[in-house]
PDB file as gemmi writes it, atoms N, CA and C in Angstrom:
CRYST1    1.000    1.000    1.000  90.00  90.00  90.00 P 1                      
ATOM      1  N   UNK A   1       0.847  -1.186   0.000  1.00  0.00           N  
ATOM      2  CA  UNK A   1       0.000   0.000   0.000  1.00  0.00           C  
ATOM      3  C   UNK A   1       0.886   1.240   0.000  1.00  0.00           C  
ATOM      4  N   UNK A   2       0.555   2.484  -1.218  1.00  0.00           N  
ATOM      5  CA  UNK A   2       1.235   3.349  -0.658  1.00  0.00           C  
ATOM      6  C   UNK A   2       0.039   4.890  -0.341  1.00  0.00           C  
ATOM      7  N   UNK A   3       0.633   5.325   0.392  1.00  0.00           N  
ATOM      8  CA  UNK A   3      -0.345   6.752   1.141  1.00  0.00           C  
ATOM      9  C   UNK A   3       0.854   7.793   0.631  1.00  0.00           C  
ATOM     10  N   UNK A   4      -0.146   9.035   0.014  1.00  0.00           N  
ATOM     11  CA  UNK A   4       0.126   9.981  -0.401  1.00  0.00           C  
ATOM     12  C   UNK A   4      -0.384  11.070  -0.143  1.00  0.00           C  
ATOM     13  N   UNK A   5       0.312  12.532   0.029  1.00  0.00           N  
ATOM     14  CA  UNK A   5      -0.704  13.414   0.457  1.00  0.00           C  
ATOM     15  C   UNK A   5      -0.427  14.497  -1.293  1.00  0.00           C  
ATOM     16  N   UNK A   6      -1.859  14.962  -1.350  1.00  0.00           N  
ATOM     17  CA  UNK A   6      -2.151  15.167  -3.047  1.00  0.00           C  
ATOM     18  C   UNK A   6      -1.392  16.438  -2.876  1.00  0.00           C  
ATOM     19  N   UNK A   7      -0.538  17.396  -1.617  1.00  0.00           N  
ATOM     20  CA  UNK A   7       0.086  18.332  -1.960  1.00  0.00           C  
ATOM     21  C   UNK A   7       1.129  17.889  -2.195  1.00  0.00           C  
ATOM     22  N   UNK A   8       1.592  17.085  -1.657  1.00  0.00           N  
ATOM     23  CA  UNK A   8       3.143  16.377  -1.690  1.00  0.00           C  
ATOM     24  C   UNK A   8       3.440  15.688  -3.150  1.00  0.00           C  
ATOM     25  N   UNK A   9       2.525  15.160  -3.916  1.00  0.00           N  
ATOM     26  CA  UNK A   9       2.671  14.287  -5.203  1.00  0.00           C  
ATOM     27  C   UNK A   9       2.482  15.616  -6.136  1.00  0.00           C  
ATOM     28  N   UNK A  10       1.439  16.490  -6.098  1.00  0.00           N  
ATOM     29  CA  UNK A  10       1.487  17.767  -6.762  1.00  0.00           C  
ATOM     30  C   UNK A  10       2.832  18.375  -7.043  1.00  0.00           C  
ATOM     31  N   UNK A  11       3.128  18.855  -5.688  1.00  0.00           N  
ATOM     32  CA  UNK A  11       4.955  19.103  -5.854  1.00  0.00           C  
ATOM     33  C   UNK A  11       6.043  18.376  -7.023  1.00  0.00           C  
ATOM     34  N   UNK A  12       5.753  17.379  -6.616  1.00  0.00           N  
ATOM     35  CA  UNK A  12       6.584  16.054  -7.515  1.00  0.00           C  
ATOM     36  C   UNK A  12       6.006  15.695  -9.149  1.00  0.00           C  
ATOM     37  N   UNK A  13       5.075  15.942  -9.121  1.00  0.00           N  
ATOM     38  CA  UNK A  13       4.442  15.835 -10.522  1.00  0.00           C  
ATOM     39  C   UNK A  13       5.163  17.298 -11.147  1.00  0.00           C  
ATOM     40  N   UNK A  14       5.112  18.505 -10.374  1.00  0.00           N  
ATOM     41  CA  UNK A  14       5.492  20.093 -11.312  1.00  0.00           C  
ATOM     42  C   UNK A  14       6.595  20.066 -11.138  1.00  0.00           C  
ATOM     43  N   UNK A  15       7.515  19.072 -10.270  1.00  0.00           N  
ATOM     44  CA  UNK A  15       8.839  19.588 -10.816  1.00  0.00           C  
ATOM     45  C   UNK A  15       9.443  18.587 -11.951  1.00  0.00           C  
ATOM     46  N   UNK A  16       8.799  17.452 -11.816  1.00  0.00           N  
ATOM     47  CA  UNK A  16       9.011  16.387 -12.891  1.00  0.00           C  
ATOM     48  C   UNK A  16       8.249  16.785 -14.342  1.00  0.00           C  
ATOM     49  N   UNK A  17       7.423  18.332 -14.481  1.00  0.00           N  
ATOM     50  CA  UNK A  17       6.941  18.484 -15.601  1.00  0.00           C  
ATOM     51  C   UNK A  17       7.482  18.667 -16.590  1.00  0.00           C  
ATOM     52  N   UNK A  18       8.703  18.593 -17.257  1.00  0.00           N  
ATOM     53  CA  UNK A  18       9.762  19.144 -18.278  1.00  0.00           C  
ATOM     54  C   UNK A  18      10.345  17.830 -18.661  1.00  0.00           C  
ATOM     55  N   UNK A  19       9.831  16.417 -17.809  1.00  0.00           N  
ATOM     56  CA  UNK A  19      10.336  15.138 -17.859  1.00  0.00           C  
ATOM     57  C   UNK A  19       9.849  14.282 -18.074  1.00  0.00           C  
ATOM     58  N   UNK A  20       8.689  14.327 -19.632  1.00  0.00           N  
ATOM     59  CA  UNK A  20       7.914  13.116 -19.598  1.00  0.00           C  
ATOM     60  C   UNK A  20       8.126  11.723 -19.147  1.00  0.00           C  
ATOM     61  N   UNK A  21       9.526  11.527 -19.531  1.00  0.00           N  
ATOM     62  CA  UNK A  21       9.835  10.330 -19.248  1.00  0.00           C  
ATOM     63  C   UNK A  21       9.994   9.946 -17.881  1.00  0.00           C  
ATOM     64  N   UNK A  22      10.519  10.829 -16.673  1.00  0.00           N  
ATOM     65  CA  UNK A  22      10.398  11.248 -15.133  1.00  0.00           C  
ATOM     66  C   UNK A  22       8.620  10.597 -14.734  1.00  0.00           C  
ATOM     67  N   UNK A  23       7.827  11.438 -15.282  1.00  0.00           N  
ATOM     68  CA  UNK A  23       6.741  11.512 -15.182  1.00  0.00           C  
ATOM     69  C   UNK A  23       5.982  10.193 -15.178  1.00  0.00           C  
ATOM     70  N   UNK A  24       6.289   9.109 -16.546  1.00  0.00           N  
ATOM     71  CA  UNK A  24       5.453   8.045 -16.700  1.00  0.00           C  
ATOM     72  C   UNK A  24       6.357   7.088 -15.606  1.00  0.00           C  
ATOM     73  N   UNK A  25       7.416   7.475 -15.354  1.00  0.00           N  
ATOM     74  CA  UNK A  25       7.913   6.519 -14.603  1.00  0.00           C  
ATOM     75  C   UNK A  25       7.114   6.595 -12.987  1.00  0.00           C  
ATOM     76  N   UNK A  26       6.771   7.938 -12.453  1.00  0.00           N  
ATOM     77  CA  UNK A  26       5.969   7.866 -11.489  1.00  0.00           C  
ATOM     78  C   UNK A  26       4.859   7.168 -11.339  1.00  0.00           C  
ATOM     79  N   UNK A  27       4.701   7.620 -12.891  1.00  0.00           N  
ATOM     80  CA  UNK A  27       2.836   6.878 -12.998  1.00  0.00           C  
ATOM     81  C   UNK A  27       2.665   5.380 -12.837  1.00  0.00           C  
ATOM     82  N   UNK A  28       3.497   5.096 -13.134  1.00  0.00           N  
ATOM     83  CA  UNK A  28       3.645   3.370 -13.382  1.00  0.00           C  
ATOM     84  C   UNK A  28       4.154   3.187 -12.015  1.00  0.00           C  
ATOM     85  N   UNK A  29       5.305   3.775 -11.286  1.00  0.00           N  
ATOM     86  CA  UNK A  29       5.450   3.500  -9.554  1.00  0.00           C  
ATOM     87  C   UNK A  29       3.883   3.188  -8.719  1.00  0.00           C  
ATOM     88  N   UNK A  30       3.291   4.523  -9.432  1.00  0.00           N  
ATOM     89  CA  UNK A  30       2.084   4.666  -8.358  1.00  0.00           C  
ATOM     90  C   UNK A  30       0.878   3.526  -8.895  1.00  0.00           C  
ATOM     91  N   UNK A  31       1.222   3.252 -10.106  1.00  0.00           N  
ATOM     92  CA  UNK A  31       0.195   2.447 -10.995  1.00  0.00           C  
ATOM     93  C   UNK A  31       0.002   0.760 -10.247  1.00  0.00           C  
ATOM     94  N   UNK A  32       1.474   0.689  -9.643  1.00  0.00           N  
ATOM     95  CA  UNK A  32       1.684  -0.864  -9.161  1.00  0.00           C  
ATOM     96  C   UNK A  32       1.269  -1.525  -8.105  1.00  0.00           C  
ATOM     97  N   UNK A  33       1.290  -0.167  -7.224  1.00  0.00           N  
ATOM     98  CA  UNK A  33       0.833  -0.322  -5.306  1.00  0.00           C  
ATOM     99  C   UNK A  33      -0.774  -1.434  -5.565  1.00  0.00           C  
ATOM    100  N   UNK A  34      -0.805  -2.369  -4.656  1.00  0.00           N  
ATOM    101  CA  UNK A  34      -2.195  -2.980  -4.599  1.00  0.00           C  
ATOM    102  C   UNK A  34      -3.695  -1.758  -3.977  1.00  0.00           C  
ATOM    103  N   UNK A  35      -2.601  -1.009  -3.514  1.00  0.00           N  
ATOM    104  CA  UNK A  35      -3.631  -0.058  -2.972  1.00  0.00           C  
ATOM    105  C   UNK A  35      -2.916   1.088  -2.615  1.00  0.00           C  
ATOM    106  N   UNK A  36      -3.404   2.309  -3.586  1.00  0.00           N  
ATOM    107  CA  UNK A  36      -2.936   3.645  -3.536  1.00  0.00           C  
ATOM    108  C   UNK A  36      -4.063   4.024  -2.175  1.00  0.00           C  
ATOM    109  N   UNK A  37      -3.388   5.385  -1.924  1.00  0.00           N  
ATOM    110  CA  UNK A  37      -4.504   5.946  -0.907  1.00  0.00           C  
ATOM    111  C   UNK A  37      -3.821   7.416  -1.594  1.00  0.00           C  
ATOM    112  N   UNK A  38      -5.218   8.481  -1.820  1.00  0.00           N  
ATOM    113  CA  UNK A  38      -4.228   9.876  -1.795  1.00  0.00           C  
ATOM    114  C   UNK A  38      -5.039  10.466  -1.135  1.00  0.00           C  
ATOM    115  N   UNK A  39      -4.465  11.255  -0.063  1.00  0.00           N  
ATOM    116  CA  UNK A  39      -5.098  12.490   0.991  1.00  0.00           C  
ATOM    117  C   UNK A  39      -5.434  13.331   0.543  1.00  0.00           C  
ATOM    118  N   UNK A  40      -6.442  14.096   0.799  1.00  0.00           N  
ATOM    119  CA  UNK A  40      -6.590  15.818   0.546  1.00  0.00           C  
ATOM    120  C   UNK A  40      -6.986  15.866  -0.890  1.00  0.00           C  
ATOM    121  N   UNK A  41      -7.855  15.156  -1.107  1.00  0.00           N  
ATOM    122  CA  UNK A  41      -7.576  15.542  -2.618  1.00  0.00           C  
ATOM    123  C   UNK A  41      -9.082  16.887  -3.005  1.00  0.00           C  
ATOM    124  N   UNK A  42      -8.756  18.090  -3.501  1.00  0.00           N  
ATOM    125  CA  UNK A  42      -9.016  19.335  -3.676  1.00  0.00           C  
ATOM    126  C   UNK A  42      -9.197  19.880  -2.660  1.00  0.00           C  
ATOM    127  N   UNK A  43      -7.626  19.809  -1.964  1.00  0.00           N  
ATOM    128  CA  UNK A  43      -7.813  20.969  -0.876  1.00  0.00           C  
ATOM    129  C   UNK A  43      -7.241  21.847  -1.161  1.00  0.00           C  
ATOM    130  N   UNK A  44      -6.654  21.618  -2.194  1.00  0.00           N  
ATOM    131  CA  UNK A  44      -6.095  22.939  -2.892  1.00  0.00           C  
ATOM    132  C   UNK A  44      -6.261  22.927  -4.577  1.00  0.00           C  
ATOM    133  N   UNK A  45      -5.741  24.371  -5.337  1.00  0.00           N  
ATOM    134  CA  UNK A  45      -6.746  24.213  -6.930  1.00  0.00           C  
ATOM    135  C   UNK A  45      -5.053  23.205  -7.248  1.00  0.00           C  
ATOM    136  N   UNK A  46      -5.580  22.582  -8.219  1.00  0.00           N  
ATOM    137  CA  UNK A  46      -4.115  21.845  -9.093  1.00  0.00           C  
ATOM    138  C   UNK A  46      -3.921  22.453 -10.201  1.00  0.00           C  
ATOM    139  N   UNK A  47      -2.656  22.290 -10.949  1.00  0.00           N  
ATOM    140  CA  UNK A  47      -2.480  22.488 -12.268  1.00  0.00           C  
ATOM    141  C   UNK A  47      -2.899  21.655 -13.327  1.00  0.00           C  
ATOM    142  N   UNK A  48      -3.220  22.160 -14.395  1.00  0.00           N  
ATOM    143  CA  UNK A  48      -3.552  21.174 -15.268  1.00  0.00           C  
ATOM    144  C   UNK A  48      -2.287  19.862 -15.818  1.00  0.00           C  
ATOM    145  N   UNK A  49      -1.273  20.173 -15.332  1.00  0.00           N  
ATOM    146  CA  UNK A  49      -0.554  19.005 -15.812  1.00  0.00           C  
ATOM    147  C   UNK A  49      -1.340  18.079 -14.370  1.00  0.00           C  
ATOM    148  N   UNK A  50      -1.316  18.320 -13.471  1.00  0.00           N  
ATOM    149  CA  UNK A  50      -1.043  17.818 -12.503  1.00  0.00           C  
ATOM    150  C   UNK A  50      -2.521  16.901 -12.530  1.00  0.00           C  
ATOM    151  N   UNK A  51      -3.731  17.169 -12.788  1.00  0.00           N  
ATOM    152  CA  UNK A  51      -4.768  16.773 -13.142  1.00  0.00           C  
ATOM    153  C   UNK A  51      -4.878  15.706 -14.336  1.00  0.00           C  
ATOM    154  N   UNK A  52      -4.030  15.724 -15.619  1.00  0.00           N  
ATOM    155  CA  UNK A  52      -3.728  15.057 -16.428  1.00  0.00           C  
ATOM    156  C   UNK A  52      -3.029  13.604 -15.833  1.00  0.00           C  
ATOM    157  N   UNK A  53      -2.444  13.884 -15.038  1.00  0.00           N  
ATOM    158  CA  UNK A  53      -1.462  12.623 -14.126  1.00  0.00           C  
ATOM    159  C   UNK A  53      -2.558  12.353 -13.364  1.00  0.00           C  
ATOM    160  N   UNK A  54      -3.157  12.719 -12.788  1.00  0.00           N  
ATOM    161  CA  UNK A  54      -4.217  11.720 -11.842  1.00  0.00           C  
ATOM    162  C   UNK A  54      -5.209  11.325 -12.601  1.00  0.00           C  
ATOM    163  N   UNK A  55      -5.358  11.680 -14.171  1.00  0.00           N  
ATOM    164  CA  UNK A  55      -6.160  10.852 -14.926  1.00  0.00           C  
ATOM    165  C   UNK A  55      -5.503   9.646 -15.418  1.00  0.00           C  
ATOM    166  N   UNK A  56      -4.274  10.185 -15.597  1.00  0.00           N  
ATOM    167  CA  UNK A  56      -3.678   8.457 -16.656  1.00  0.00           C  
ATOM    168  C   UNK A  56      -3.507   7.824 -15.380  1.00  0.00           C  
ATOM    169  N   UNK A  57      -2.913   8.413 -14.086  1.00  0.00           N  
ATOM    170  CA  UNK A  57      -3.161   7.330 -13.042  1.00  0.00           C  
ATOM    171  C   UNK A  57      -4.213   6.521 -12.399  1.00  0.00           C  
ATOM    172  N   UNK A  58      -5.036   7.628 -12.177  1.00  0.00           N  
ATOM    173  CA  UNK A  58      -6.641   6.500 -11.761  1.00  0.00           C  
ATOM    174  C   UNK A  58      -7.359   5.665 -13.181  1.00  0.00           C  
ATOM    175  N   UNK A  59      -6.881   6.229 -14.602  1.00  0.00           N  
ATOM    176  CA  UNK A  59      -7.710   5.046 -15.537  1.00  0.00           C  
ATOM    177  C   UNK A  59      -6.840   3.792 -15.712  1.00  0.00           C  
ATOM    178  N   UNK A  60      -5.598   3.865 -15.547  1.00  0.00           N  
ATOM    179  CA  UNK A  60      -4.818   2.664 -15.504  1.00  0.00           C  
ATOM    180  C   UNK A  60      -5.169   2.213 -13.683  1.00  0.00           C  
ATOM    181  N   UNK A  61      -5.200   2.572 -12.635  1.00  0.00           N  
ATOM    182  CA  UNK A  61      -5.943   1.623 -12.104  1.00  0.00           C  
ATOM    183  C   UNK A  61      -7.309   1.474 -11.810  1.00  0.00           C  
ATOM    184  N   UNK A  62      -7.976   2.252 -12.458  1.00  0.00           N  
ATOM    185  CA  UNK A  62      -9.594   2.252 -12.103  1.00  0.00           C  
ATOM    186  C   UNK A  62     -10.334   0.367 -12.542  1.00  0.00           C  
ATOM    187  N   UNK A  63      -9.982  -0.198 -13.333  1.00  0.00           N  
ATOM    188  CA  UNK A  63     -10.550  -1.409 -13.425  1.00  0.00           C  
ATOM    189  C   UNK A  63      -9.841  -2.163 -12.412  1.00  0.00           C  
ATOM    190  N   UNK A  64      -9.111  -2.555 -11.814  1.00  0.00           N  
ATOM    191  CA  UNK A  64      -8.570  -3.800 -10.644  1.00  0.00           C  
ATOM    192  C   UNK A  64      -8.112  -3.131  -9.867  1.00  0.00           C  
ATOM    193  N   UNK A  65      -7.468  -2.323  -9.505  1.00  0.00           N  
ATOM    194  CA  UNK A  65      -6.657  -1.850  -8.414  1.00  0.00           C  
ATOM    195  C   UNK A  65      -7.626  -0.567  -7.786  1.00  0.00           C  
ATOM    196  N   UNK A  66      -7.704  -1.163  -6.447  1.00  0.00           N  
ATOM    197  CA  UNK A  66      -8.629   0.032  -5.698  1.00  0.00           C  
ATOM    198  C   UNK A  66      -7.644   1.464  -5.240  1.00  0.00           C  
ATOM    199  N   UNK A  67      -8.552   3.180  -5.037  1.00  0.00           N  
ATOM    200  CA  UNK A  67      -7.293   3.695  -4.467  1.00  0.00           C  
ATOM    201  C   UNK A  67      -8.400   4.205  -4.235  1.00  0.00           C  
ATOM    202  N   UNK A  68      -7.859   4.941  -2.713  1.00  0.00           N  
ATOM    203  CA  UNK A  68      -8.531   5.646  -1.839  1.00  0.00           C  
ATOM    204  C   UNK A  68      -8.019   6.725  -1.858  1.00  0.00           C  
ATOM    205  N   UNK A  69      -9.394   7.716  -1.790  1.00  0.00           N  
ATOM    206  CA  UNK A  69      -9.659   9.135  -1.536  1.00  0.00           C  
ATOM    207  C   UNK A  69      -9.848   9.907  -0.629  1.00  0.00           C  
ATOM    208  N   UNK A  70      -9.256  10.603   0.365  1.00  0.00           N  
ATOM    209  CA  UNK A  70      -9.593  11.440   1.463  1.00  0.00           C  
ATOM    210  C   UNK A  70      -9.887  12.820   0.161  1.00  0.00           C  
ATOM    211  N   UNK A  71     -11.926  13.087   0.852  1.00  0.00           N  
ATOM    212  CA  UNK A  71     -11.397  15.033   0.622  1.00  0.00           C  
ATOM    213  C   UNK A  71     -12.506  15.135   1.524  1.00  0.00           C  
ATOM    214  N   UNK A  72     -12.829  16.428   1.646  1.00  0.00           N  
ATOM    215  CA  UNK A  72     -14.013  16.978   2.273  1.00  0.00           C  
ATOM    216  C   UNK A  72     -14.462  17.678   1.414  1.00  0.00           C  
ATOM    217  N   UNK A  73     -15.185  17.102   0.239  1.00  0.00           N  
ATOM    218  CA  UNK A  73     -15.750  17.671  -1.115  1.00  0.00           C  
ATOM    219  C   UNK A  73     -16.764  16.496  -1.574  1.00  0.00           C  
ATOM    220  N   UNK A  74     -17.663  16.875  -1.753  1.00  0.00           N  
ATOM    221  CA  UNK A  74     -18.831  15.749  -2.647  1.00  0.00           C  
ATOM    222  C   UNK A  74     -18.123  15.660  -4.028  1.00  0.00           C  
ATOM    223  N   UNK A  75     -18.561  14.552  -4.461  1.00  0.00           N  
ATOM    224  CA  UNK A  75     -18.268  14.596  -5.719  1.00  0.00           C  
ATOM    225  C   UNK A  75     -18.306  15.635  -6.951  1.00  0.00           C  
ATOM    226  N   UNK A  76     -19.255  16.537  -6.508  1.00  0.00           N  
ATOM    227  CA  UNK A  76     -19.330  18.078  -7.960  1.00  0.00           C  
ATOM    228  C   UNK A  76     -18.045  19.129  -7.235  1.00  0.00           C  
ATOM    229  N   UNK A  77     -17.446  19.143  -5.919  1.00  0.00           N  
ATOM    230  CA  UNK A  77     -17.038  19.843  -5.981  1.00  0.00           C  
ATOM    231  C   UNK A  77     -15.440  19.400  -5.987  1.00  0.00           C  
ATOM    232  N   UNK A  78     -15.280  18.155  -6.215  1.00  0.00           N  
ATOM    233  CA  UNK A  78     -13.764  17.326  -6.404  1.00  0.00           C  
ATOM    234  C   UNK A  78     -13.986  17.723  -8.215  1.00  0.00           C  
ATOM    235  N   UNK A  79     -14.837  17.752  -8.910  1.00  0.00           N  
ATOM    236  CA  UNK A  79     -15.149  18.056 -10.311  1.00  0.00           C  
ATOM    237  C   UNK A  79     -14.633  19.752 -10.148  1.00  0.00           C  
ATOM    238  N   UNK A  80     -14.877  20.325  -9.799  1.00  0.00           N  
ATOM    239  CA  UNK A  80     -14.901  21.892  -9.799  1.00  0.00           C  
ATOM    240  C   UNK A  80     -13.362  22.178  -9.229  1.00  0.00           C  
ATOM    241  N   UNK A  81     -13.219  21.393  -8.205  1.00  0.00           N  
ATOM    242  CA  UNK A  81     -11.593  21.889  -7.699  1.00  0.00           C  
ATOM    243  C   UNK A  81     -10.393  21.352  -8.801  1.00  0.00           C  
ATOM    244  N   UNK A  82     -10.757  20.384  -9.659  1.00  0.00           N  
ATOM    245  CA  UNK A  82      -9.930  19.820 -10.426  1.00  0.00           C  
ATOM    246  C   UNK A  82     -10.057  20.332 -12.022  1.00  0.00           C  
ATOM    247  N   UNK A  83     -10.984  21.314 -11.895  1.00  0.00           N  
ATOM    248  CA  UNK A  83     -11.327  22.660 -13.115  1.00  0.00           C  
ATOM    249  C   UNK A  83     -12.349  21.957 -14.026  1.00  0.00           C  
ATOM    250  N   UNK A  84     -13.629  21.352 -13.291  1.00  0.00           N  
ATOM    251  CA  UNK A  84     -14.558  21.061 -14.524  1.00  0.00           C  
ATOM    252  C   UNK A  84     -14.619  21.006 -15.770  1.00  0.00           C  
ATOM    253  N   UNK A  85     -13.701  20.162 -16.248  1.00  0.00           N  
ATOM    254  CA  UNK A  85     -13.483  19.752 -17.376  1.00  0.00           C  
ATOM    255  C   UNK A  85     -13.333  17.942 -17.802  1.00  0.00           C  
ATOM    256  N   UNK A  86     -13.128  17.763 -19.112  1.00  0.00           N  
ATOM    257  CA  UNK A  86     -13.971  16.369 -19.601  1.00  0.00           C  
ATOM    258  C   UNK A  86     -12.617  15.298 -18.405  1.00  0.00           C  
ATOM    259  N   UNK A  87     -11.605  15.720 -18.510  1.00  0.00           N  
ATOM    260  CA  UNK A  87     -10.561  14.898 -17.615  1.00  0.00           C  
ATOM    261  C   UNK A  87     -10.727  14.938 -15.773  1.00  0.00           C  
ATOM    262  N   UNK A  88     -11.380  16.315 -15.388  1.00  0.00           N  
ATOM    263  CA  UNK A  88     -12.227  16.410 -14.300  1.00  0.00           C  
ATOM    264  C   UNK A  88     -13.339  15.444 -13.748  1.00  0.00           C  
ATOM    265  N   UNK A  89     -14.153  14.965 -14.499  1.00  0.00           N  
ATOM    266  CA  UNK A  89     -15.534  14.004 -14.559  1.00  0.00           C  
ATOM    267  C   UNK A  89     -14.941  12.617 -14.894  1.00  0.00           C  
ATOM    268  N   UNK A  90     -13.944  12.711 -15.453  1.00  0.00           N  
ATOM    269  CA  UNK A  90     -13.912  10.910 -15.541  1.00  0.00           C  
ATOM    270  C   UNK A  90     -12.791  10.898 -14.955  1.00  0.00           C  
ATOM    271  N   UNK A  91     -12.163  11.616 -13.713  1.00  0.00           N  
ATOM    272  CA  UNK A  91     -11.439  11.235 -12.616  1.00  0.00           C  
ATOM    273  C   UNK A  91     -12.734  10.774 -11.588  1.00  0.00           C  
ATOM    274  N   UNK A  92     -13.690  11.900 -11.503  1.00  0.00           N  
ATOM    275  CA  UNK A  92     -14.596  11.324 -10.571  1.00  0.00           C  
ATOM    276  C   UNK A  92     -15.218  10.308 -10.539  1.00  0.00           C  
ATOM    277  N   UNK A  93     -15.104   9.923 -11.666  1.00  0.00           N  
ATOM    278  CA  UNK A  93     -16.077   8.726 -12.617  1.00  0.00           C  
ATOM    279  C   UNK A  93     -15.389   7.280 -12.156  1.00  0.00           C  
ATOM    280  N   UNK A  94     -14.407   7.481 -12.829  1.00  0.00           N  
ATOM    281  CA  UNK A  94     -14.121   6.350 -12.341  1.00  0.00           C  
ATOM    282  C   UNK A  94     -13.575   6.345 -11.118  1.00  0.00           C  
ATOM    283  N   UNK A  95     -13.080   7.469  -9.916  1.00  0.00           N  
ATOM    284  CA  UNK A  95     -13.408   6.949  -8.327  1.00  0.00           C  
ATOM    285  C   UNK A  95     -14.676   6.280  -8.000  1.00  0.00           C  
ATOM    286  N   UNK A  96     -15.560   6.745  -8.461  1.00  0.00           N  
ATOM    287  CA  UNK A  96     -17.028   6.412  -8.000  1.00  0.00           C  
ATOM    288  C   UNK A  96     -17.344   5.413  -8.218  1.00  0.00           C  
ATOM    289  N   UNK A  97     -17.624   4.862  -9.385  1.00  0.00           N  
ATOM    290  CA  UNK A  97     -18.376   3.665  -9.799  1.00  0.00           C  
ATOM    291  C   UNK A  97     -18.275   2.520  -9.121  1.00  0.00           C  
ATOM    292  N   UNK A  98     -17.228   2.157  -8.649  1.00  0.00           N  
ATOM    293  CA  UNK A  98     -16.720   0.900  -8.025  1.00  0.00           C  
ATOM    294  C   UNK A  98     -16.481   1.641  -6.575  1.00  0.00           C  
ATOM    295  N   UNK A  99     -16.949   2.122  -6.085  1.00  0.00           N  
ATOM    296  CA  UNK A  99     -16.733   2.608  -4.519  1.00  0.00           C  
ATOM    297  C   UNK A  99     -17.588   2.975  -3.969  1.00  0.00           C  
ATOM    298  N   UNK A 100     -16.980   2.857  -2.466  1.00  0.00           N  
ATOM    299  CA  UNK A 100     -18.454   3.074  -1.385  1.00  0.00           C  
ATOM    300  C   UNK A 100     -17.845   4.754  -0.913  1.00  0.00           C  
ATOM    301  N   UNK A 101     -18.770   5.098  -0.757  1.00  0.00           N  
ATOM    302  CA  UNK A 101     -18.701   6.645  -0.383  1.00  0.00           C  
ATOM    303  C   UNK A 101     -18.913   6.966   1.535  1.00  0.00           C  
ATOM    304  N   UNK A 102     -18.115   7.075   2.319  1.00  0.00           N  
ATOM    305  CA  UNK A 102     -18.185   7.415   3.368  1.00  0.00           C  
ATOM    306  C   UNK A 102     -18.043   8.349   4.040  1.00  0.00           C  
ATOM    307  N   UNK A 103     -18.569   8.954   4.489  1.00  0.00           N  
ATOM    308  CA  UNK A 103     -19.384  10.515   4.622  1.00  0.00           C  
ATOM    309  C   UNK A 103     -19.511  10.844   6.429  1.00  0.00           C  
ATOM    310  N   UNK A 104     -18.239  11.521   6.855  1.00  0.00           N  
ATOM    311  CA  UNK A 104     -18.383  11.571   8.655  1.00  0.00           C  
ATOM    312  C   UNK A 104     -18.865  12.946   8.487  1.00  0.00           C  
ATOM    313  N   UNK A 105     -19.551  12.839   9.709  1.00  0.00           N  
ATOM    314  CA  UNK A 105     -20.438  14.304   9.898  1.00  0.00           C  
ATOM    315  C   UNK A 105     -19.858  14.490  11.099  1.00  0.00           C  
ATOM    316  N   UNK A 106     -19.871  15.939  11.386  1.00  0.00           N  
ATOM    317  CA  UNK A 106     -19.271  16.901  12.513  1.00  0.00           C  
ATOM    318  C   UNK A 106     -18.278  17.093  12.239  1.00  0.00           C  
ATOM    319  N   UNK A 107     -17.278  17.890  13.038  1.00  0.00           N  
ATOM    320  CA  UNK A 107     -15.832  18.329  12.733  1.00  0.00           C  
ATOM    321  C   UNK A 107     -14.464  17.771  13.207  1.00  0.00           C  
ATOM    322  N   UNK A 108     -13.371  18.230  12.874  1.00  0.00           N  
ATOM    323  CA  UNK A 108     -12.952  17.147  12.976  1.00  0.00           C  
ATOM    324  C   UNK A 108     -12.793  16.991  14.560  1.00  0.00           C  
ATOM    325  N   UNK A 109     -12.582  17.930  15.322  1.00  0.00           N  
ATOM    326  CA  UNK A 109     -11.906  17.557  17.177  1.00  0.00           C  
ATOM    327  C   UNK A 109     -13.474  16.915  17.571  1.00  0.00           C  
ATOM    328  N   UNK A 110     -14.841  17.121  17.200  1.00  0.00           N  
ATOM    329  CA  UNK A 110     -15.743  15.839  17.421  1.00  0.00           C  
ATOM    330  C   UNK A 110     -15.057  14.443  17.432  1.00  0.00           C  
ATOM    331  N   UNK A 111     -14.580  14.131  16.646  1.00  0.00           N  
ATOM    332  CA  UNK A 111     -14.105  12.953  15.723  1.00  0.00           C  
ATOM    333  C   UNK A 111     -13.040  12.521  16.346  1.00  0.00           C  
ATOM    334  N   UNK A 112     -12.265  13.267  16.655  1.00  0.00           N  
ATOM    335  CA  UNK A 112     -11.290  13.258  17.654  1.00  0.00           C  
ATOM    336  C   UNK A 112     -10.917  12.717  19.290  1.00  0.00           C  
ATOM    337  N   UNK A 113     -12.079  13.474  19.886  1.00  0.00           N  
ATOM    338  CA  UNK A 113     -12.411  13.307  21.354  1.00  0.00           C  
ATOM    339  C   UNK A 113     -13.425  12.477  21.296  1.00  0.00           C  
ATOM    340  N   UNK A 114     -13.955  11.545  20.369  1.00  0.00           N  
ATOM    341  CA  UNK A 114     -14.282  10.272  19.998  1.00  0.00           C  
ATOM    342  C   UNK A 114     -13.878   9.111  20.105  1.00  0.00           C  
ATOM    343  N   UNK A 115     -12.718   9.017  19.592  1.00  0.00           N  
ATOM    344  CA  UNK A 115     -11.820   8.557  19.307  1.00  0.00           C  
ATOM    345  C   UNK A 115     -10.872   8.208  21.069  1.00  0.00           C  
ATOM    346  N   UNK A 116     -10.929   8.852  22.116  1.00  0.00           N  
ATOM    347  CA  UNK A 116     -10.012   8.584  23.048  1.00  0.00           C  
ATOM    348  C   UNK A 116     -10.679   7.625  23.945  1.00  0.00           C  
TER     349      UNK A 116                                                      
END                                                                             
């Protein structure tokens, strides 16, 4: 399994942008894990390269390989933070289809002092 946080791979995707070949080699790193996990995803706006890479990455594993999503965004607004566009919707698309959607309510130190 590998865990990623989507500012930290962002970073690494824009400085590897001048390096296609850099680039697919990530994709295929991240392509292999039995189980990706990426954090945070639109907690901040991305670049469009950077959006392009989490498409060739989630459609190469969207049929067998599961990967998990942390955001605090419904699905239209993981579409909107990732610039509503046709590569926007079939990132969401294919998170969705094959996944269960789990949805905590209250904030997070609720969740927290729960937890002890």
């Amino acid at each position: 399994m590998k865990f990623c946080r989507m500012c930290d791979l962002s970073v690494e995707i824009m400085t590897m942008s001048g390096n296609p070949a850099g680039l697919k080699a990530l994709q295929d790193k991240l392509a292999k894990y039995k189980v990706l996990a990426i954090d945070d995803l639109g907690a901040e706006p991305l670049m469009t390269e950077v959006v392009s890479f989490l498409y060739g990455l989630i459609d190469s594993r969207a049929p067998v390989k599961p990967t998990i999503v942390t955001t605090q965004l419904k699905p239209s607004g993981i579409i909107a933070a990732l610039g509503s566009n046709s590569q926007a919707e079939a990132i969401v698309d294919r998170l969705m289809k094959p996944c269960k959607m789990i949805t905590l309510e209250g904030n997070q130190r609720d969740r927290r002092s729960k937890r002890k």
